[in-house]
BAFI-3210 file (N, C-alpha, C; in Angstrom, 3 decimals, decimal comma, padded with zeros to 6 digits):
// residues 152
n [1|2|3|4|5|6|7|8|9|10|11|12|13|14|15|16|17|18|19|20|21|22|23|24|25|26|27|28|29|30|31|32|33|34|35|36|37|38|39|40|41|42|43|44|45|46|47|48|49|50|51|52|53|54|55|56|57|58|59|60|61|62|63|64|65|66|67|68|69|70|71|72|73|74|75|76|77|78|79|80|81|82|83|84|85|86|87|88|89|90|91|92|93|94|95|96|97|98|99|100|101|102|103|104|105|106|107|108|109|110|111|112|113|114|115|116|117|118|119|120|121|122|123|124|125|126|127|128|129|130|131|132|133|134|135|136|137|138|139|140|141|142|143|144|145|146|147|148|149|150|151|152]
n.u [-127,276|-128,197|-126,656|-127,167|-125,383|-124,951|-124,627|-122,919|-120,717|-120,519|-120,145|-117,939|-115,960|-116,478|-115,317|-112,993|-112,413|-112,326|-110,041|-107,840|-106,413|-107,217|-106,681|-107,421|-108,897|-107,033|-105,714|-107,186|-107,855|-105,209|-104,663|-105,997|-103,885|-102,036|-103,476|-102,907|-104,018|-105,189|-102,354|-101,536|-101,421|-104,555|-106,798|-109,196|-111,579|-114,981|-117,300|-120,167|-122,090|-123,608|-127,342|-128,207|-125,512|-124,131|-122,511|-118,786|-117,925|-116,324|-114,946|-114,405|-113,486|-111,272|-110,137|-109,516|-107,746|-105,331|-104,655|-106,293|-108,584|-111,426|-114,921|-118,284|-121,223|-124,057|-126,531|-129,998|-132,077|-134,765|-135,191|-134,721|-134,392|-133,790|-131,209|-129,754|-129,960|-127,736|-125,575|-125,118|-124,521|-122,251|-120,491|-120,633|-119,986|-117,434|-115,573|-114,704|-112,363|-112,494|-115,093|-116,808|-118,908|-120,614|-122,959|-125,767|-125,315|-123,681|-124,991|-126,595|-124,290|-124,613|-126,505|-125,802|-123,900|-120,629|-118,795|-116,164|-114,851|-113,538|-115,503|-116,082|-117,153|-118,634|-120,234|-122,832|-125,963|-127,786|-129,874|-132,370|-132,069|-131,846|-130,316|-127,589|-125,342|-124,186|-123,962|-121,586|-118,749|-115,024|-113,539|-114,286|-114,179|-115,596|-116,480|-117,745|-119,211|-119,759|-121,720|-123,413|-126,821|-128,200|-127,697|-127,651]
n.v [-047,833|-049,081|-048,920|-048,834|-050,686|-048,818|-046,832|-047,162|-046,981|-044,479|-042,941|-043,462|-042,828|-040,041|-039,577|-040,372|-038,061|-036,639|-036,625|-037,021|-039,558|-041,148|-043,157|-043,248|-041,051|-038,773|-039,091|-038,064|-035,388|-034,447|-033,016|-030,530|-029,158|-029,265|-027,962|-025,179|-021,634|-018,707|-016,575|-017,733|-019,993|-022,162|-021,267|-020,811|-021,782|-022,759|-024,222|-026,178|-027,658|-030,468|-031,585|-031,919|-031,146|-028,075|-024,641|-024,580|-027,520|-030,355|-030,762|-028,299|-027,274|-028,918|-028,215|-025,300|-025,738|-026,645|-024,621|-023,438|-020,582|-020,845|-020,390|-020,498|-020,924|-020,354|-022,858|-022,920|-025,712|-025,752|-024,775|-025,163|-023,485|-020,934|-021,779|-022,332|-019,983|-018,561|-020,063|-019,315|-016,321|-016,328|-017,302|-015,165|-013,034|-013,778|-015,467|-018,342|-020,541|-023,356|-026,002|-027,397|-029,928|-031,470|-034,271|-033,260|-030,675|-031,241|-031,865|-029,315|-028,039|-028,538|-027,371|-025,032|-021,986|-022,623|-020,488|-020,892|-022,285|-025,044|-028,243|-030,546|-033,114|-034,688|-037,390|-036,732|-036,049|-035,885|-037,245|-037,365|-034,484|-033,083|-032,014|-032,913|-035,521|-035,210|-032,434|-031,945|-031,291|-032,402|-032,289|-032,333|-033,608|-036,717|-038,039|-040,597|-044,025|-046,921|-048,306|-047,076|-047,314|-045,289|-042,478|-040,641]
n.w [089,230|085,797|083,158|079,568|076,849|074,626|076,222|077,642|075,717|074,955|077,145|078,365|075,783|075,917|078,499|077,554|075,543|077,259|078,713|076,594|076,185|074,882|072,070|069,133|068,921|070,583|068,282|065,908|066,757|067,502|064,925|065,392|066,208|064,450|062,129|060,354|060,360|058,196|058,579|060,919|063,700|064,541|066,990|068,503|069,303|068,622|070,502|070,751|073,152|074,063|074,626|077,250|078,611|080,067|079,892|079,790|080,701|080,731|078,685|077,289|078,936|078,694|076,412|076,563|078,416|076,819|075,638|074,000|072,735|074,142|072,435|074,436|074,234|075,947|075,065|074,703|075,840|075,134|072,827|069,474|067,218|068,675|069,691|066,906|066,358|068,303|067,944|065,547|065,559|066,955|065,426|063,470|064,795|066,049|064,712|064,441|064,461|064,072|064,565|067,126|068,063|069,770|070,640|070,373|070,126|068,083|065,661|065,379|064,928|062,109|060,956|060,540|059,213|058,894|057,750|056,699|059,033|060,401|061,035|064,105|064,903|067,467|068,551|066,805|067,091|064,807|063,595|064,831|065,270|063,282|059,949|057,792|056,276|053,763|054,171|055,351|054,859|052,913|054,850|057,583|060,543|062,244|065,379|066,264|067,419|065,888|066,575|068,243|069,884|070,601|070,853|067,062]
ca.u [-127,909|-127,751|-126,631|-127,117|-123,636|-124,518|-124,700|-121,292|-119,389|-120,728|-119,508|-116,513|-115,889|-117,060|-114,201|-111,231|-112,078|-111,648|-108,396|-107,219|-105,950|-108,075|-105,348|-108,001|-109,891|-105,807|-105,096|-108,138|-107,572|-103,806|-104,951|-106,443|-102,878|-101,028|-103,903|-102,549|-105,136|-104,264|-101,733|-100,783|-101,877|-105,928|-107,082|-110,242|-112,900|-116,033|-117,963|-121,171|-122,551|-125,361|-128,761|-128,581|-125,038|-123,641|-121,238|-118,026|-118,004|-114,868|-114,343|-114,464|-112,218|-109,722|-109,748|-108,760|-105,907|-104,817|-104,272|-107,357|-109,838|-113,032|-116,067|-118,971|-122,468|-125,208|-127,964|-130,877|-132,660|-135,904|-135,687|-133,654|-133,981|-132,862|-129,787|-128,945|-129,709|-126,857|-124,488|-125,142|-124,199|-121,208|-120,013|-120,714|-118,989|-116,095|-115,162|-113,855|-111,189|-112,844|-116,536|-116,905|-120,142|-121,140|-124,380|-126,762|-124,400|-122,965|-126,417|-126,479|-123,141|-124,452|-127,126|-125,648|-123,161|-119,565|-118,156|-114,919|-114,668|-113,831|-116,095|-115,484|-118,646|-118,612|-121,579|-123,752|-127,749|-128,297|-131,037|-133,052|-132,167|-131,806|-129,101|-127,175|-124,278|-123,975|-123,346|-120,361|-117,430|-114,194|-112,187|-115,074|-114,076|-116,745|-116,272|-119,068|-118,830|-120,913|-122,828|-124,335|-128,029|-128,693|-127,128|-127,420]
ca.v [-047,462|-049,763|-047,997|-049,824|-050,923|-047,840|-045,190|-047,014|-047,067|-042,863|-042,629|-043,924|-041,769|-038,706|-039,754|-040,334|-037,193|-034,862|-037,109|-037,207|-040,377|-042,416|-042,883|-042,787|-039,596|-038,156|-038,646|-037,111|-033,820|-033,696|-032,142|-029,137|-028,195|-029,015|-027,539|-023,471|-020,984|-018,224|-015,868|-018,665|-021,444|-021,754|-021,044|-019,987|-023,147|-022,772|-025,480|-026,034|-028,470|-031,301|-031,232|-032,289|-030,460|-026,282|-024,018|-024,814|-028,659|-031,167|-031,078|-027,087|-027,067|-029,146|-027,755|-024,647|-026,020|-027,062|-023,433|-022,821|-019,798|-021,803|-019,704|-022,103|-020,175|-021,302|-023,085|-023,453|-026,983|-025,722|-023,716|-025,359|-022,508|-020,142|-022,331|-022,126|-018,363|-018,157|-020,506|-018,346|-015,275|-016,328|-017,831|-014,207|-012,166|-013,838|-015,880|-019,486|-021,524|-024,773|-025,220|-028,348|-030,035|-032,644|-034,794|-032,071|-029,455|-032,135|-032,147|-028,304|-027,337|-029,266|-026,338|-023,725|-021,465|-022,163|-019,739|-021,405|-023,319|-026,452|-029,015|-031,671|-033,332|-035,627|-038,158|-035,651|-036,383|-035,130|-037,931|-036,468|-033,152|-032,330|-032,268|-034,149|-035,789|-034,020|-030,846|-031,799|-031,277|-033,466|-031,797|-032,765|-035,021|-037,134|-039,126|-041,271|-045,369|-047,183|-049,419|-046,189|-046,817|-043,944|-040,879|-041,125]
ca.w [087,983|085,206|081,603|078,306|076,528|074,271|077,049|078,408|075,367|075,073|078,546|077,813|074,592|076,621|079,325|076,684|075,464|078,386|079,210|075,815|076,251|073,774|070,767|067,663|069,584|070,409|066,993|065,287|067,952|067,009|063,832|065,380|067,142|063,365|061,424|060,369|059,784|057,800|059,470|061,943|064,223|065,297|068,641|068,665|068,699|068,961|071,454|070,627|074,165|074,669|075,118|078,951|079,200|079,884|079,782|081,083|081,028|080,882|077,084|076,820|079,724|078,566|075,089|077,163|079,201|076,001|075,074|072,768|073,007|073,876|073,122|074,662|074,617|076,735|074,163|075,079|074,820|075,248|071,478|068,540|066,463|069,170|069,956|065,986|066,218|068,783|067,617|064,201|065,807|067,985|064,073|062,910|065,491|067,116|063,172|065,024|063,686|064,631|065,547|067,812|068,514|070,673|070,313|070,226|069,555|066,824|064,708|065,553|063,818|060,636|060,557|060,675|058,275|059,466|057,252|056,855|060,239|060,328|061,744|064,617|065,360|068,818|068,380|066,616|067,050|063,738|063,288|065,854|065,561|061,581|059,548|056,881|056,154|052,729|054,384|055,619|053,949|053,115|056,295|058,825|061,579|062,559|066,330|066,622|067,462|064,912|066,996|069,054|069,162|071,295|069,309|065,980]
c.u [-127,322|-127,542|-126,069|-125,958|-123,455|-124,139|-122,995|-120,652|-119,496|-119,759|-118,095|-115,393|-115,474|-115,296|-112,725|-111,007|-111,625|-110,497|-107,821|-105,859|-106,112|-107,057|-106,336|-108,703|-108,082|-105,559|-105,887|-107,948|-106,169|-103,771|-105,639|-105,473|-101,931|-101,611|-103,604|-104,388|-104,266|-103,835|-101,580|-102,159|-103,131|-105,817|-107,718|-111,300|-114,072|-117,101|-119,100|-122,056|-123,734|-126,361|-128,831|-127,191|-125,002|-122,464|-120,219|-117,664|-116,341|-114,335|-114,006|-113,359|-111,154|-109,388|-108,767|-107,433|-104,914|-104,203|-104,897|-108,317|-111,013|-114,279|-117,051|-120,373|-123,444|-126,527|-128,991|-131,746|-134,183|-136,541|-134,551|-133,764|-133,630|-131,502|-129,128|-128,769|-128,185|-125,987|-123,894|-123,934|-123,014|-120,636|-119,359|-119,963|-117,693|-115,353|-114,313|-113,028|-111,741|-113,966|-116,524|-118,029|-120,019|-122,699|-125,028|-126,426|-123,673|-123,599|-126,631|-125,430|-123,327|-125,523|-126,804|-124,694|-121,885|-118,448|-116,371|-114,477|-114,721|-114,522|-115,719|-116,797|-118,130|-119,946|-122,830|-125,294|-127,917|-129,728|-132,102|-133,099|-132,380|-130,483|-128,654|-125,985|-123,472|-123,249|-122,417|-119,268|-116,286|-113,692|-112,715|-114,711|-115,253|-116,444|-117,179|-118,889|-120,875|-121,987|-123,937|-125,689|-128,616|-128,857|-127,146|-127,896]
c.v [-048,294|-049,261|-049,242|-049,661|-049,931|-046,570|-045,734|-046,358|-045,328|-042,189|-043,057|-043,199|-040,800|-038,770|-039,631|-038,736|-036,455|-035,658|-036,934|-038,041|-041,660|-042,166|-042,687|-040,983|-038,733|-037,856|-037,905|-035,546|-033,110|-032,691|-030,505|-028,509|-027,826|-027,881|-025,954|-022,567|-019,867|-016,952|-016,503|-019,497|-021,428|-021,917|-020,689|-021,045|-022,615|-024,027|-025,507|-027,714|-029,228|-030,733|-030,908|-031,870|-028,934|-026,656|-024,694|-026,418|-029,274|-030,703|-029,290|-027,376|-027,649|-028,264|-026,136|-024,518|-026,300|-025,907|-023,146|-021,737|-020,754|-020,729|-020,923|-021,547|-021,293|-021,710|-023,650|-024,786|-026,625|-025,490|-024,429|-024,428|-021,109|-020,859|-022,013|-020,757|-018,288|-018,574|-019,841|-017,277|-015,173|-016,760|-016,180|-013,237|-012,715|-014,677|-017,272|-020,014|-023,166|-024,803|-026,958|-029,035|-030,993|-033,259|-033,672|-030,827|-029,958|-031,668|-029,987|-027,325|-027,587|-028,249|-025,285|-023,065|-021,470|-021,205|-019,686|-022,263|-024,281|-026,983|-030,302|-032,166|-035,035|-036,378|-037,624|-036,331|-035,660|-036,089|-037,394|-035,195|-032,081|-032,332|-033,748|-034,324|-035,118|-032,630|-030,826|-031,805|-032,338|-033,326|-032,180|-034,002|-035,286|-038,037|-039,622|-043,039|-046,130|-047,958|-049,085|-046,524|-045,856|-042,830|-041,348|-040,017]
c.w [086,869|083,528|080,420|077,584|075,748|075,147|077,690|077,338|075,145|075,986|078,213|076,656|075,156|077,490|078,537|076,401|076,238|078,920|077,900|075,714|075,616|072,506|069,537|067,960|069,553|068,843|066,098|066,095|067,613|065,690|063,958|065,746|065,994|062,437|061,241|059,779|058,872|058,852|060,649|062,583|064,716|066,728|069,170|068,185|069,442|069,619|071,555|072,016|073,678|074,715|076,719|079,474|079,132|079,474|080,354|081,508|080,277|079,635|076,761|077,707|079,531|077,276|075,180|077,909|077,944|075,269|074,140|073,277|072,603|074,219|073,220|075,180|075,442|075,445|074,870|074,982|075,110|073,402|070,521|067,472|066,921|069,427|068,234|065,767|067,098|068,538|065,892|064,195|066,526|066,186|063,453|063,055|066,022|065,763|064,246|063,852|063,549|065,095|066,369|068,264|069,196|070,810|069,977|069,588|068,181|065,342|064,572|064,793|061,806|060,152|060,318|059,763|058,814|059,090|056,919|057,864|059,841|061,444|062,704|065,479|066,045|068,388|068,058|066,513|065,905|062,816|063,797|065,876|064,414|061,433|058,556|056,416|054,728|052,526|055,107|054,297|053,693|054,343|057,417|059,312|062,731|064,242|066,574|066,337|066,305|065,149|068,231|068,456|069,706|070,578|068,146|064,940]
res [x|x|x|x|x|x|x|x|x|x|x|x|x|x|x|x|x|x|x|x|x|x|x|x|x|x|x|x|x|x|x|x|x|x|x|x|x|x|x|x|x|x|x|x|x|x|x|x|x|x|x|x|x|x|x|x|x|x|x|x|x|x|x|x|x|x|x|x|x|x|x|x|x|x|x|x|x|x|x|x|x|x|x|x|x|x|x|x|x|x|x|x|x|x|x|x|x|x|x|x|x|x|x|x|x|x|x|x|x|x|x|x|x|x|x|x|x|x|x|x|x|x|x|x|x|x|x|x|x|x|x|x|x|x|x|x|x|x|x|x|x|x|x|x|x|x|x|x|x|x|x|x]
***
């Protein structure tokens, strides 16, 4: 199978992360282990997945070995305004420290009310999906390579 130099360098991305062995990706991440919430240290991220991934995938799971509460709802890609209903409502009830997106889930966190959460948006499709750079904040960490023409 032959994948275009954007889907490598994705793939590639995708890979550092769940090793956390990529030093600009390590060092943007080290900030969620220094960052305090109030009444002590966060630990409670919220993982908002892909279009074409679930539950339960490399990046939730490490974020877990790592010693974080990863909630990581199932969204649907059939419905983007049931996926923001649930990523709403997991916001609403469980209050994260950290909301985490990833392409789909990237563009997805930029909708929604994080109610203090900070944002860490993985190659967010927010071209494609809605969303604007505006509604991020100063604290939002963005990982996305600039010469992606895939995600964007």
């Amino acid at each position: 199978m032959h994948l275009s130099a954007s889907a490598r360098r994705r793939t590639n991305l995708y890979s550092d992360l769940a090793e956390f062995e990529h030093k600009p990706t390590s060092n943007s991440l080290r900030a969620l282990r220094k960052a305090p919430a109030p009444g002590g240290k966060m630990k409670k991220i919220l993982f908002l997945h892909g279009l074409e991934s679930r539950p339960g995938g490399s990046k939730a799971k490490t974020l877990e070995r790592r010693g974080y509460t990863v909630l990581n709802p199932h969204l649907p890609k059939s419905s983007w305004e049931e996926s923001v209903a649930i990523a709403q409502e997991v916001i609403d009830t469980q209050s994260p420290d950290i909301i985490v997106g990833s392409s789909r889930g990237g563009a997805l966190a930029m909708n929604i009310d994080p109610r203090g959460a900070k944002l860490v948006l993985i190659a967010p499709a927010w071209k494609r999906f809605g969303g604007s750079m505006a509604e991020c904040d100063g604290s939002t960490v963005i990982l996305h390579c600039a010469t992606d023409d895939q995600v964007a």
